[in-house]
N, C-alpha and C positions, 0 to 999 in steps of 0.2 A: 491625256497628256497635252499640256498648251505649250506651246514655244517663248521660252522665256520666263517662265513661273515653273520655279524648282522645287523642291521636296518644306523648305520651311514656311516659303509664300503658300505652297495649297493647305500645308498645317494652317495657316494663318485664315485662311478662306474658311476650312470645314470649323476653325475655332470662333472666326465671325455668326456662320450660318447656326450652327450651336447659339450664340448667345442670341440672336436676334430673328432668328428665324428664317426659311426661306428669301431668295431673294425675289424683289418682283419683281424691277429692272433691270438687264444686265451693268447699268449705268452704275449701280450700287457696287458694284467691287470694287470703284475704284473707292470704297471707304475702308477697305483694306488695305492694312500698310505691306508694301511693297510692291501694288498694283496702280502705279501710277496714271495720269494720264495717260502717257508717251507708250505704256504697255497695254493699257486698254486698248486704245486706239490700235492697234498693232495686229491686237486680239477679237478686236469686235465681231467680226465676221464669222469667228467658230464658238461665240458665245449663244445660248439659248438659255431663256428662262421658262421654266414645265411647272405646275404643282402637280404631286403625286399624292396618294394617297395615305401616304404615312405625314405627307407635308397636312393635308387636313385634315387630322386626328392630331395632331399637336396644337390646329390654330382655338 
């Protein structure tokens, strides 16, 4: 749970990561709509980006 990204924005995240793949910078959400600058920035500090396992078997 992030502060300020509610139930339709992480819909809109896991429907981003689905169409394009893991992300590799946490810089890249903000190409998800509703995760603007002003909420990135807000967010930055509990973001991490990991590849897992299942991330590369997909790539």
């Amino acid at each position: 749970v992030l502060p300020g990204i509610g139930a339709k924005t992480a819909a809109r995240i896991v429907e981003y990561r689905q169409k394009n793949g893991p992300f590799k910078k946490i810089e890249e959400l903000m190409n998800v709509r509703g995760v603007g600058e002003k909420n990135f920035l807000k967010l930055k500090e509990q973001i991490t980006v990991a590849v897992t396992k299942a991330d590369r078997a997909q790539q």
